[in-house]
MIVO-244583 format. One line per field, with one value per residue: residue number from 0; residue in three letters; chain; x, y, z of N, C-alpha, C in turn. Coordinates in pm, whole numbers, plus 50000, padded with zeros to 5 digits. Atoms other than C-alpha are relative to their C-alpha. Layout:
// MIVO-244583
seq	NUM/... .
type	Ala/... .
mol	A/... .
nX	X/... .
nY	Y/... .
nZ	Z/... .
caX	X/... .
caY	Y/... .
caZ	Z/... .
cX	X/... .
cY	Y/... .
cZ	Z/... .
//
This chain:
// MIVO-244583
seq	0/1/2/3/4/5/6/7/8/9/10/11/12/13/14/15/16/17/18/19/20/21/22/23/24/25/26/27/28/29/30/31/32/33/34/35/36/37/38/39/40/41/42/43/44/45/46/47/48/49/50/51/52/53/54/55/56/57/58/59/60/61/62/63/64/65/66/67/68/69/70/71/72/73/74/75/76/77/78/79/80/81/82/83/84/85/86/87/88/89/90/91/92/93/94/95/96/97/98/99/100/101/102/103/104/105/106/107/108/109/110/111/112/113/114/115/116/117/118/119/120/121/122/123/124/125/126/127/128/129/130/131/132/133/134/135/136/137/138/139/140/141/142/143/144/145/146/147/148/149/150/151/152/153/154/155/156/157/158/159/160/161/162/163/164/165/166/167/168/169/170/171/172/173/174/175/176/177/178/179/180/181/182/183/184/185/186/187/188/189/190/191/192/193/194/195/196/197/198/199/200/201/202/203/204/205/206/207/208/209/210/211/212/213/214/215/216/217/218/219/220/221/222/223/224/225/226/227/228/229/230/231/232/233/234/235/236/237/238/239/240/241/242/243/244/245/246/247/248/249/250/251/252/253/254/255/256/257/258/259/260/261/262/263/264/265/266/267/268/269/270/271/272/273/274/275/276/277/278/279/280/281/282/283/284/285/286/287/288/289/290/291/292/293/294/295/296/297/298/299/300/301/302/303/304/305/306/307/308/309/310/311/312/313/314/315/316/317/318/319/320/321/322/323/324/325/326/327/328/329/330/331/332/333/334 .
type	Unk/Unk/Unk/Unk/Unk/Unk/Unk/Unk/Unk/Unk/Unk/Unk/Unk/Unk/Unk/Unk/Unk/Unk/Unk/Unk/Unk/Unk/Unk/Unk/Unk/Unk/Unk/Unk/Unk/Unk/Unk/Unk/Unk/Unk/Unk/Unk/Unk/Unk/Unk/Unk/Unk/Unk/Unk/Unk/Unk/Unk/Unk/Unk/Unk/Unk/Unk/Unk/Unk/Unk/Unk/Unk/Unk/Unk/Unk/Unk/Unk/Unk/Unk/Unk/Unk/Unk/Unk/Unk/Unk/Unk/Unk/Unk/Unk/Unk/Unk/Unk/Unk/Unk/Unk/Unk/Unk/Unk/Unk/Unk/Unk/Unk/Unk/Unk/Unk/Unk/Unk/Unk/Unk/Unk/Unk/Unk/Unk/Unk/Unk/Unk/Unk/Unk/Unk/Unk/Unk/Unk/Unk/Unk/Unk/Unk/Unk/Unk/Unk/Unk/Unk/Unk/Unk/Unk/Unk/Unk/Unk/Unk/Unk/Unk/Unk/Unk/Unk/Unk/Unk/Unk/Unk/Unk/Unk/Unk/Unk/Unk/Unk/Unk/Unk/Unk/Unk/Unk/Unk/Unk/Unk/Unk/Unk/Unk/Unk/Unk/Unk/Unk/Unk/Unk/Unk/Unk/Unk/Unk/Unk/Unk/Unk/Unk/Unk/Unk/Unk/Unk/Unk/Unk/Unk/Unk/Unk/Unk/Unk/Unk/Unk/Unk/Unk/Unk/Unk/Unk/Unk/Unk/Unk/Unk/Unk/Unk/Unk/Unk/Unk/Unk/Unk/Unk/Unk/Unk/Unk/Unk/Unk/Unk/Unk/Unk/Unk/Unk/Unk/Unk/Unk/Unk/Unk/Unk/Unk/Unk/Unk/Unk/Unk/Unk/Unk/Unk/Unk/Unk/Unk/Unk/Unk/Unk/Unk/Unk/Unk/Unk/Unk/Unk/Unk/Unk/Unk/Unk/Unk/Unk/Unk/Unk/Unk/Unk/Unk/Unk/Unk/Unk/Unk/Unk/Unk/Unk/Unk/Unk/Unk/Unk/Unk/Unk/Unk/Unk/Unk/Unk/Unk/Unk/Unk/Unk/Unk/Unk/Unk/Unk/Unk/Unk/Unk/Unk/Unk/Unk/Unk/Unk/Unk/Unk/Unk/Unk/Unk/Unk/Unk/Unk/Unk/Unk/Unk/Unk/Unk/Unk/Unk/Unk/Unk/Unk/Unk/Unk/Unk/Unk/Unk/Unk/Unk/Unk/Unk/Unk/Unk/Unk/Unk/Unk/Unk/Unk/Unk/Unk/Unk/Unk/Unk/Unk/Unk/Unk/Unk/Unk/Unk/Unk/Unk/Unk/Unk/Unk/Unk/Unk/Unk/Unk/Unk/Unk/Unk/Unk/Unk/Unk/Unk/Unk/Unk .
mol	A/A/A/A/A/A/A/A/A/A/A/A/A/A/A/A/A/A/A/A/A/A/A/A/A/A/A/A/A/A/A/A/A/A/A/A/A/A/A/A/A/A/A/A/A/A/A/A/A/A/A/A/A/A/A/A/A/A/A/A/A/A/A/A/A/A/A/A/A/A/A/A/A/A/A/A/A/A/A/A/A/A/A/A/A/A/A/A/A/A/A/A/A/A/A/A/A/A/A/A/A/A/A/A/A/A/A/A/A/A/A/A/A/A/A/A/A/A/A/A/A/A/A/A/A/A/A/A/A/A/A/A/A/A/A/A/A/A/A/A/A/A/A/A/A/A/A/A/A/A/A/A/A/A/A/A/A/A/A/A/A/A/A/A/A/A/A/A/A/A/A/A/A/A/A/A/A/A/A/A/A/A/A/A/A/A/A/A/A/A/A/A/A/A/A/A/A/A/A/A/A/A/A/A/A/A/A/A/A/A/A/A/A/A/A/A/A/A/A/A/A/A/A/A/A/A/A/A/A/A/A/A/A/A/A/A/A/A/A/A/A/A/A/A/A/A/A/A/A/A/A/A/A/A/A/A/A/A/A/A/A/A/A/A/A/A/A/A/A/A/A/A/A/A/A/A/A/A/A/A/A/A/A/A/A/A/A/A/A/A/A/A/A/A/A/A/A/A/A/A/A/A/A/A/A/A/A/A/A/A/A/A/A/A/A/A/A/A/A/A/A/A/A/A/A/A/A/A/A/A/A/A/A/A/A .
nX	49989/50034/49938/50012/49921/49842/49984/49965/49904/49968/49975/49860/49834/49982/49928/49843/49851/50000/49944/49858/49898/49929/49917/49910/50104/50156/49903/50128/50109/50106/49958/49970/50113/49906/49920/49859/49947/49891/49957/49916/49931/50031/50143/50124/50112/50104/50108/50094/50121/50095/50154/50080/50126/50153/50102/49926/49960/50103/50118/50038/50105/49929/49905/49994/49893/49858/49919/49956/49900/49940/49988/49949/49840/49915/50004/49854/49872/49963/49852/49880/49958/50000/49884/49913/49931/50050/50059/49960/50137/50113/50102/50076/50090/50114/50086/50127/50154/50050/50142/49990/49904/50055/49877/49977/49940/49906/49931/49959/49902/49941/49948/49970/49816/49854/50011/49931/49862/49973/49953/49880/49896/49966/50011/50100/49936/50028/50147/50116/50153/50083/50157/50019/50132/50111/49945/49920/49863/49902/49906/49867/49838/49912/49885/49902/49803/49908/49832/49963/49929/50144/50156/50068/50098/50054/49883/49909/50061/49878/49986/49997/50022/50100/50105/50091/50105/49994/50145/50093/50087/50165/50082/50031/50085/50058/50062/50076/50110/50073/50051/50103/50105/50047/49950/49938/50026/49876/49890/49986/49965/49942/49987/50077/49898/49881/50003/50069/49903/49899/49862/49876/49925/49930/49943/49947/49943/49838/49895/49948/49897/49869/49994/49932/50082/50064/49907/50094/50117/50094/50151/50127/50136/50057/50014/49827/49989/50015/49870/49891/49936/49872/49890/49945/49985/49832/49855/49979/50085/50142/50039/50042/50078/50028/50117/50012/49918/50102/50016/50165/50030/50107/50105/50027/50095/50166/50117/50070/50046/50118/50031/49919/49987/49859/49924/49830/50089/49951/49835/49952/50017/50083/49927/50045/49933/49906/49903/49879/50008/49900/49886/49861/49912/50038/49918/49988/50145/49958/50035/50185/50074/49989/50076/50174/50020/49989/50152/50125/50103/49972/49977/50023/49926/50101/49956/49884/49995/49908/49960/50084/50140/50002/50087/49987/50062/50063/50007/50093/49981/49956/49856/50018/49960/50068/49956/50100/50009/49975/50136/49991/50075/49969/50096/50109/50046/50090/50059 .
nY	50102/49965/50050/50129/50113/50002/50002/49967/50026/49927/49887/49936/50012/49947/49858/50045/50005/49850/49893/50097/49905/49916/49947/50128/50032/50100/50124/50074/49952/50098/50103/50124/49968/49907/49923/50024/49885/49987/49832/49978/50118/50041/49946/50046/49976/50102/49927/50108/49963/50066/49943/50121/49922/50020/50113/50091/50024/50051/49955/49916/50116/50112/49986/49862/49916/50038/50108/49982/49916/50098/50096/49956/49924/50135/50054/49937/50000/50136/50041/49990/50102/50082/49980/50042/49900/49931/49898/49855/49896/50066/49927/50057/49881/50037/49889/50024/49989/49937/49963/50131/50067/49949/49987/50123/50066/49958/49999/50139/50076/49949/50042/50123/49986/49975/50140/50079/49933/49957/50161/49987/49899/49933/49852/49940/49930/49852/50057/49846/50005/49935/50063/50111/50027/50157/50169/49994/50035/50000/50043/50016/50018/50066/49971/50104/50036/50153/49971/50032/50108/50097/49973/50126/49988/50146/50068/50027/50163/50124/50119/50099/49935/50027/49871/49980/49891/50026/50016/50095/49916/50023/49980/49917/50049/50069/49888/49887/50044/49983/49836/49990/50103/50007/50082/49975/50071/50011/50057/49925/49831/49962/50016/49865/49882/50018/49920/49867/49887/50054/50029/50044/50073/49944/50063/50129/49947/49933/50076/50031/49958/50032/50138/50077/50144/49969/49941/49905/49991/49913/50049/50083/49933/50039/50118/50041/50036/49882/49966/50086/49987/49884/50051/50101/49959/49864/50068/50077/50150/50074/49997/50092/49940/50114/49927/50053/49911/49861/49977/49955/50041/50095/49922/50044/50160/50007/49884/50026/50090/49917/49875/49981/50113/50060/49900/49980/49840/49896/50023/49964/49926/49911/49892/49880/50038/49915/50094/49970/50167/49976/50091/50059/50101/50098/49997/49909/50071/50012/49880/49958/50050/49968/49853/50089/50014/49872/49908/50051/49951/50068/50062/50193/50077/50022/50084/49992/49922/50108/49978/50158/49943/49871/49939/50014/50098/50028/50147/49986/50077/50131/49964/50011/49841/49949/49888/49909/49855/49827/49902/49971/49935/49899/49921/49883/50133/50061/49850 .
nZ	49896/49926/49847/49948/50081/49948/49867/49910/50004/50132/50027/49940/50103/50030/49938/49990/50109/50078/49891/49900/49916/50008/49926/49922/49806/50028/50013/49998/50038/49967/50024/49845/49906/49979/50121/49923/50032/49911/49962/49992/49986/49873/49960/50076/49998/50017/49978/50038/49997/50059/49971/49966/50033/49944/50133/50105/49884/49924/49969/49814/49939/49955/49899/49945/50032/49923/50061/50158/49976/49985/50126/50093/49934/50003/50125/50052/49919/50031/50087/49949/49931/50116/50002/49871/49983/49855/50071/49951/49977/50139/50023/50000/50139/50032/50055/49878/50041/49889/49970/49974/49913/49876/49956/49878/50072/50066/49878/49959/50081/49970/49881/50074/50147/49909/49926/50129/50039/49868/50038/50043/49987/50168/50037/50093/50053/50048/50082/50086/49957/50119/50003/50086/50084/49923/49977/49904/50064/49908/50085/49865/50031/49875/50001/49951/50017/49954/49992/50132/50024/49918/50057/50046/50139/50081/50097/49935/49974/50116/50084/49869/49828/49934/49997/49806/49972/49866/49905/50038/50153/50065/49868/50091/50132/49912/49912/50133/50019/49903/49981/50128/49994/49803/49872/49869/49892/49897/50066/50157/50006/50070/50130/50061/49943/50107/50083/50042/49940/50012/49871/50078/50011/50046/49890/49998/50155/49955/49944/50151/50022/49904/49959/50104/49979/50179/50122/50057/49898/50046/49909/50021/50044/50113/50002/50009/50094/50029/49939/50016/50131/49956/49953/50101/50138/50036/49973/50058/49965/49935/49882/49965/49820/49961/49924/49853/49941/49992/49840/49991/49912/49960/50013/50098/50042/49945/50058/50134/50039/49952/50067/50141/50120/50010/49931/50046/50005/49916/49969/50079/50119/49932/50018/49840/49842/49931/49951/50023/50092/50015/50088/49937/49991/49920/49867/49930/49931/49849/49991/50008/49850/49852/50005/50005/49854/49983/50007/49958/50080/50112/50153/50066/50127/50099/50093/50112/50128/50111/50117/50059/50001/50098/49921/49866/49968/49903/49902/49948/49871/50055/50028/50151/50044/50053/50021/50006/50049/49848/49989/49873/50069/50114/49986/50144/50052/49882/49939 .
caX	78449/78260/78402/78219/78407/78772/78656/78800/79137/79179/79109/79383/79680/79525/79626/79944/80101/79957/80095/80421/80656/80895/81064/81371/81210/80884/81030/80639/80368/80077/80043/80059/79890/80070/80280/80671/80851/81219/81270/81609/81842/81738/81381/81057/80741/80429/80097/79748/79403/79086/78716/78419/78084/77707/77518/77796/78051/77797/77492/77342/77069/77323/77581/77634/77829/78137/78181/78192/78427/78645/78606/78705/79026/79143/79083/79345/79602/79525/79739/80025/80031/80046/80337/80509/80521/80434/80147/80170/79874/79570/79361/78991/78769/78388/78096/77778/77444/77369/77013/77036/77338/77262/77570/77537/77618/77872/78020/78018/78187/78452/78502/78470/78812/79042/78940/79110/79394/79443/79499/79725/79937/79817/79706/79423/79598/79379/79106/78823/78446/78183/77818/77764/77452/77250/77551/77762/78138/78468/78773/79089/79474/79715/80079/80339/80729/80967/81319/81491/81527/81183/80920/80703/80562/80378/80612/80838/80704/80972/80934/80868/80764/80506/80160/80011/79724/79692/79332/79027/78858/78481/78390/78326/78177/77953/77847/77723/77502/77366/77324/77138/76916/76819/76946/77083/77133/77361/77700/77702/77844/78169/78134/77937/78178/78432/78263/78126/78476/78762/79107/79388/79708/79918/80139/80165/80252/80556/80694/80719/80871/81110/81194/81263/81000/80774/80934/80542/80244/79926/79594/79289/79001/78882/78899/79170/79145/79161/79426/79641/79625/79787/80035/80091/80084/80375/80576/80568/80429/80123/79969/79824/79559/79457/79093/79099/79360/79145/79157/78757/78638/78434/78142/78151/78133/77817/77647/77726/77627/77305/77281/77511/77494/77870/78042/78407/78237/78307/78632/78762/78586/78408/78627/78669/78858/79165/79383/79747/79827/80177/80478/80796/81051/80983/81305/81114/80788/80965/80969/80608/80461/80667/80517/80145/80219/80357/80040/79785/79638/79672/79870/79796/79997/79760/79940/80251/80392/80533/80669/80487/80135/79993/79761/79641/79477/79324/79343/79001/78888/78914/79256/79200/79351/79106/79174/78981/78871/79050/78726/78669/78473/78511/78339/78256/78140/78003/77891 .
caY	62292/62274/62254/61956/61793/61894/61865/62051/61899/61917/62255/62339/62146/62350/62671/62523/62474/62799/63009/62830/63009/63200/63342/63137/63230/63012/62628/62529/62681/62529/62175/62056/62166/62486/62752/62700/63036/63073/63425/63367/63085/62847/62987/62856/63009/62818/63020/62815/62924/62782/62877/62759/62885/62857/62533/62416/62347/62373/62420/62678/62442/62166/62379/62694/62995/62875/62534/62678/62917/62630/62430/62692/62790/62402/62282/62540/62477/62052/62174/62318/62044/61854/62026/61965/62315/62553/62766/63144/63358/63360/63594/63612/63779/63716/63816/63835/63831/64144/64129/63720/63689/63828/64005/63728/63486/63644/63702/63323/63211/63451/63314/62956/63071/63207/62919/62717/62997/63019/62627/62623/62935/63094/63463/63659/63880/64105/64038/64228/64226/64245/64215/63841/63901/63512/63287/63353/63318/63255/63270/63186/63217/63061/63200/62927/62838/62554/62501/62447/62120/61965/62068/61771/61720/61527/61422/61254/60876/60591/60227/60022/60288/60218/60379/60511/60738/60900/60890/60726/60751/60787/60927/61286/61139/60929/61243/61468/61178/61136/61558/61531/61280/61459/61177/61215/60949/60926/60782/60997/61289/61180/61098/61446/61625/61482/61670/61977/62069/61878/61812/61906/61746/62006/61878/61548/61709/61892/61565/61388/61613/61646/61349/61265/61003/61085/61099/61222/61376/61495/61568/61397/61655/61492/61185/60874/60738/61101/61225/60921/60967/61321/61133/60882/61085/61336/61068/60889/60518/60333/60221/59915/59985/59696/59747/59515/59750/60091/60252/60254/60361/60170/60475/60424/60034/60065/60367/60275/59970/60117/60411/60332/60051/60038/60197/60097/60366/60602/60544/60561/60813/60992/61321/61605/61364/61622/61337/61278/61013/61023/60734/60594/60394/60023/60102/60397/60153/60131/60493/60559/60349/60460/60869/60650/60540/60926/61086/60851/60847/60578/60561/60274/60092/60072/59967/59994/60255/60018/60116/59749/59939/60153/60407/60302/59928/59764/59417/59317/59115/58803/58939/58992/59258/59515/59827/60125/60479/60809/60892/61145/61501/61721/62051/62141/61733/61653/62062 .
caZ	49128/49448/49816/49901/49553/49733/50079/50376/50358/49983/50016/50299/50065/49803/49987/50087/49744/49612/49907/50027/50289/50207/50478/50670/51020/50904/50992/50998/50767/50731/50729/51122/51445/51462/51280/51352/51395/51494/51619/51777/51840/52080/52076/51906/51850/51823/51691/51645/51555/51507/51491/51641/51472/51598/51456/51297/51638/51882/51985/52277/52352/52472/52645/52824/52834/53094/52926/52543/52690/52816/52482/52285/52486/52484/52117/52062/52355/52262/51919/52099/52284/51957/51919/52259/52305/52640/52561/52660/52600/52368/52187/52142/51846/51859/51648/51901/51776/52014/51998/52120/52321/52676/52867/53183/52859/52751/53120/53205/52886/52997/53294/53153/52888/53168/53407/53147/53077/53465/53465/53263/53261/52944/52930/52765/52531/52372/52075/51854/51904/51643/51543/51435/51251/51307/51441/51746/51626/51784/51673/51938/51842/52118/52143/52258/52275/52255/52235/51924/51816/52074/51857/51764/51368/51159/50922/51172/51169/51088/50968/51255/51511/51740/51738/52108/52178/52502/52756/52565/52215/52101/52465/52278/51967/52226/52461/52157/52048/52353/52428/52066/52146/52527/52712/53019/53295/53605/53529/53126/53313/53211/52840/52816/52985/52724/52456/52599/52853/52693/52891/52666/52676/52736/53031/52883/52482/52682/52881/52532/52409/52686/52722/52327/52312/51972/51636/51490/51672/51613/51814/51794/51663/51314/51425/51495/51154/51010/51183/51169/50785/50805/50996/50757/50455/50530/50712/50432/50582/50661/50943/51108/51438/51611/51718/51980/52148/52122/52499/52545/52873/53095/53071/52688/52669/52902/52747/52361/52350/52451/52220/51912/51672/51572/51877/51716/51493/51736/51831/51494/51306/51573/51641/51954/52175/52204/52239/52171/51879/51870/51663/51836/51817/52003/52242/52357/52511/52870/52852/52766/53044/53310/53163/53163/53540/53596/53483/53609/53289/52978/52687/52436/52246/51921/51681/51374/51130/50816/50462/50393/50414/50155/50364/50710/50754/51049/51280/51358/51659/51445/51367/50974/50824/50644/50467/50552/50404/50684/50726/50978/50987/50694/50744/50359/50316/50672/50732 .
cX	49938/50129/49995/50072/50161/49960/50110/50185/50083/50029/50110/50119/49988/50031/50130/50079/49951/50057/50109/50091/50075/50105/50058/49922/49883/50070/49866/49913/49858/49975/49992/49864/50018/50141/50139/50067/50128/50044/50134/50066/49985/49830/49883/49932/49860/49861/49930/49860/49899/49886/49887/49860/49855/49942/50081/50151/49908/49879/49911/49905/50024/50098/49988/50117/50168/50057/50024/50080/50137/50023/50116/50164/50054/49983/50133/50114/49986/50149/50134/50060/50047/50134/50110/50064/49905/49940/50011/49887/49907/49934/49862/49947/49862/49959/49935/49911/49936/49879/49945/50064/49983/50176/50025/50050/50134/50119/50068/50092/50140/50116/50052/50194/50119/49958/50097/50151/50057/50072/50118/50116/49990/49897/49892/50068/49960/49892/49931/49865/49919/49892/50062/49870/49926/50072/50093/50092/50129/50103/50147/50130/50085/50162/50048/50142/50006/50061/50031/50080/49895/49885/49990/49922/49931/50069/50103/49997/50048/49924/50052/49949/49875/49935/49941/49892/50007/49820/49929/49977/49833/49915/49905/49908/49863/49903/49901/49906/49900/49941/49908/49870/49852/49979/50090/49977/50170/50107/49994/50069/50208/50075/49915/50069/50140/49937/49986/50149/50136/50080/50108/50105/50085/50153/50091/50120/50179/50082/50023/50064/50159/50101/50080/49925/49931/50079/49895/49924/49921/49885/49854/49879/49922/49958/50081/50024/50057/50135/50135/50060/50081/50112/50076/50042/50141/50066/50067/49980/49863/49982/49920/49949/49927/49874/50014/50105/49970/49978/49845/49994/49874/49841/49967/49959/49855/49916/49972/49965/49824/49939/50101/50040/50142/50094/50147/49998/50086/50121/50077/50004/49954/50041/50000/50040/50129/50122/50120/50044/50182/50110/50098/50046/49956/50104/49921/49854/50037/49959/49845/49911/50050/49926/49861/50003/50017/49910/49883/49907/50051/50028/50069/50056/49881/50010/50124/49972/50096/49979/49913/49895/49983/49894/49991/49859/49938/49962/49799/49950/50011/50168/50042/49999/49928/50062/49884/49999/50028/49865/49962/49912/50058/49879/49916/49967/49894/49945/49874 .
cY	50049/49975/49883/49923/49981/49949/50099/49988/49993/50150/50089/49967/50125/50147/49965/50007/50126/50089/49982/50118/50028/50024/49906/49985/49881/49847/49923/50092/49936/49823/49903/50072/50155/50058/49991/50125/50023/50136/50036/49866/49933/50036/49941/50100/49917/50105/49846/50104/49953/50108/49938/50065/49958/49896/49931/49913/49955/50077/50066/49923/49877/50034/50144/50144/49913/49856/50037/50061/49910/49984/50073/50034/49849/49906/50125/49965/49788/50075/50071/49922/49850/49986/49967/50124/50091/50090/50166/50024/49963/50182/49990/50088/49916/50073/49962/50056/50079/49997/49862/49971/50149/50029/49883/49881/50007/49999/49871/49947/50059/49948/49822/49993/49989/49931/49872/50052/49978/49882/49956/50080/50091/50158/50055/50108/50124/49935/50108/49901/50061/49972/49894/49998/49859/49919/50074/49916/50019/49954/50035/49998/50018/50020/49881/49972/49877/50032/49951/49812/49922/50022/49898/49975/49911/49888/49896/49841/49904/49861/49929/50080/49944/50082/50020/50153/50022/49980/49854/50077/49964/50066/50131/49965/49962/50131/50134/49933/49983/50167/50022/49947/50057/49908/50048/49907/50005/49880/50059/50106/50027/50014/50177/50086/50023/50072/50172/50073/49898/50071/50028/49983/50060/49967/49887/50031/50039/49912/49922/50039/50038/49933/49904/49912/50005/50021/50061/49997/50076/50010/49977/50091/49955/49894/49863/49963/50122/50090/49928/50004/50133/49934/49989/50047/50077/49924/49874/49804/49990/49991/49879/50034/49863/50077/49954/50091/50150/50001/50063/50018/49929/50071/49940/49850/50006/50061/49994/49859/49989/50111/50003/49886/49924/50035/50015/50114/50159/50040/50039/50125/50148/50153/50076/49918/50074/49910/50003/49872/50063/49815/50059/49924/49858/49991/50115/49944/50013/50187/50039/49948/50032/50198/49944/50013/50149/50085/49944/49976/49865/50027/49877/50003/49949/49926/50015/50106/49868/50083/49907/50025/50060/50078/49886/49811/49932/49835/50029/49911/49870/49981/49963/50122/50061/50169/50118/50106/50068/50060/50097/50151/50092/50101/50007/49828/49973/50124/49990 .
cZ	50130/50129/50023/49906/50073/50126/50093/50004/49860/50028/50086/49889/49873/50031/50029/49926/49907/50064/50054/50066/49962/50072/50121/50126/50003/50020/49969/49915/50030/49909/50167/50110/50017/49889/50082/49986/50020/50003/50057/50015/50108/50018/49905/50007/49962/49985/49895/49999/49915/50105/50052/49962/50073/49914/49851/50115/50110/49990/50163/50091/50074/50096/50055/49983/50027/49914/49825/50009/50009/49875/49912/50002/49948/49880/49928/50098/49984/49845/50025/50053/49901/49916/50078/50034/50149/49943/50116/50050/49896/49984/49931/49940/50011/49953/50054/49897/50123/50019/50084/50100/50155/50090/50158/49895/50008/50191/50057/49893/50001/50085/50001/49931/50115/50113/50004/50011/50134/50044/49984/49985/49907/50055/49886/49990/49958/49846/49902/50052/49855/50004/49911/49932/50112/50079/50122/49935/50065/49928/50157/49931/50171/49907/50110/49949/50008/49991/49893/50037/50120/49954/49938/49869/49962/50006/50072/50022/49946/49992/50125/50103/50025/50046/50152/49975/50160/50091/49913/49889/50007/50126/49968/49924/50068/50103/49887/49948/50130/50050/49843/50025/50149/50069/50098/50164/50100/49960/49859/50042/49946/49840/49987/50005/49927/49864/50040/50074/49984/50078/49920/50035/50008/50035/49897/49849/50078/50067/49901/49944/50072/50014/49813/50003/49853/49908/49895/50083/49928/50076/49911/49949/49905/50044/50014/49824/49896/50002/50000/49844/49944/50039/49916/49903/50015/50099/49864/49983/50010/50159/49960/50118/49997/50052/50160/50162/50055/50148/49946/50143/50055/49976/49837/49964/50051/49893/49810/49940/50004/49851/49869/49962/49982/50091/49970/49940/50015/50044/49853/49924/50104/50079/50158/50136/50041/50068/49930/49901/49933/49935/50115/50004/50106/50131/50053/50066/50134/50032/50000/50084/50122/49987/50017/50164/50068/50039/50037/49888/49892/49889/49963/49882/49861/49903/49910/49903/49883/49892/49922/49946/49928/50085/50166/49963/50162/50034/50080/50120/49952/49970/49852/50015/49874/50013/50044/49920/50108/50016/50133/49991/49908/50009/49819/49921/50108/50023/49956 .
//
């Protein structure tokens, strides 16, 4: 069997049910945004790590040291925040292509990371260094807490809750076609800026949880469609997303109607918005708009979790309900 026959997400479950946890401390393996640890009573742990390789993440030709530095720090502290947990510290392992990567590179993307860490409160821990042969490689793990009994999961998504995302979708998806293409016009700086120095959510992940407001969460990296089916699958419901509802911003309506065919598209499938797609109860809507007015920022009511549904369906602007495929990226399908 190949990769591309399992795909990406096949091939995590298949590690999942060949390797299963063991040990009581473990409350989370793998399976969410983040590993669940309980080290004492009352205490969480939260560890996350992801990679970001050369010409398969990004590309040097599109961004720079300081903002890949950024990126890389906050695609890991979005899934703590996924969690609803306070991130700590981080640590940072690259392989450098020494004969390629220039130490003023390497200096700015530095400064880029703990820019980020500084931000937010998190800590450069400690790391390894290696030759990368052809690809500049990065690999980040983010240490973070909660409190027992506020950590935020999948699995957690009832029968009737109501679906919300937080900012905008497709703005990411939208800024990477455009940095492909070498476009670049005044007003794009902040759909570009949504792929190359995402905003994660960390703030908002921790007053949700605070607060008791989510009963599942997950962040936005694959894609909403993508991600929502994770949801769905280990809460056991469906899903219903109203398109007409999709928080687009005003930059995106302009710019993809311009430069992208289907721009719903984008929004759905189109990935790296670092956003917050969280289920709740319909008594907890008063709540979630007065945290919206709070933060200055939008979250949208999208749409329904139901038992009714088999996988995730979709209201279209005619308001005809159509099933879709989770489609979203898969490295060892879309790589």
């Amino acid at each position: 069997m190949k990769l591309s026959d399992l795909g990406e997400f096949g091939f995590i479950d298949r590690i999942a049910r060949k390797y299963p946890t063991k040990n009581p401390s473990i409350l989370k393996g793998i399976g969410d945004d983040s590993a669940v640890i309980s080290l004492s009573k009352g205490l969480i742990v939260l560890l996350s790590t992801d990679q970001l390789i050369e010409g398969f993440h990004f590309n040097l030709e599109i961004t720079d040291g300081w903002k890949l530095g950024w990126k890389s720090l906050a695609v890991n502290l979005s899934d703590i925040a996924a969690m609803g947990g306070v991130p700590i510290g981080f640590c940072l392992s690259l392989g450098i292509p020494s004969q390629r990567i220039s130490i003023e590179f390497l200096d700015d993307f530095y400064k880029g990371i703990t820019s980020l860490g500084e931000r937010t409160g998190v800590e450069l821990l400690g790391g390894d260094t290696s030759e990368g042969g052809e690809r500049l490689t990065i690999s980040v793990s983010v240490l973070g807490k909660a409190s027992q009994g506020k950590v935020i999961y999948r699995q957690g998504g009832k029968d009737g809750d109501n679906l919300y995302v937080t900012g905008y979708l497709g703005d990411a998806a939208l800024g990477l076609k455009l940095l492909k293409k070498g476009v670049y016009k005044k007003g794009m700086e902040n759909i570009i800026n949504r792929h190359l120095c995402p905003e994660p959510r960390t703030r908002t992940g921790q007053l949700l949880a605070e607060r008791g407001i989510p009963n599942a969460m997950i962040d936005i990296s694959d894609g909403l469609l993508a991600d929502l089916n994770h949801l769905v699958n280990q809460s056991g419901v469906g899903a219903e997303v109203d398109l007409c509802l999709l928080p687009l911003s005003t930059e995106f309506r302009a710019w993809a109607a311009v430069y992208e065919p289907n721009p719903i598209n984008l929004a759905l499938r189109g990935g790296e918005d670092y956003e917050l797609l969280f289920s709740a109860s319909p008594e907890k809507s008063e709540e979630v708009d007065r945290l919206s007015k709070e933060l200055s920022y939008p979250i949208t009511y999208i749409g329904k979790l139901s038992r009714k549904i088999k996988g995730i369906v979709v209201k279209d602007e005619k308001r005809k309900i159509k099933e879709v495929q989770p489609l979203g990226f898969d490295h060892f399908r879309d790589g």
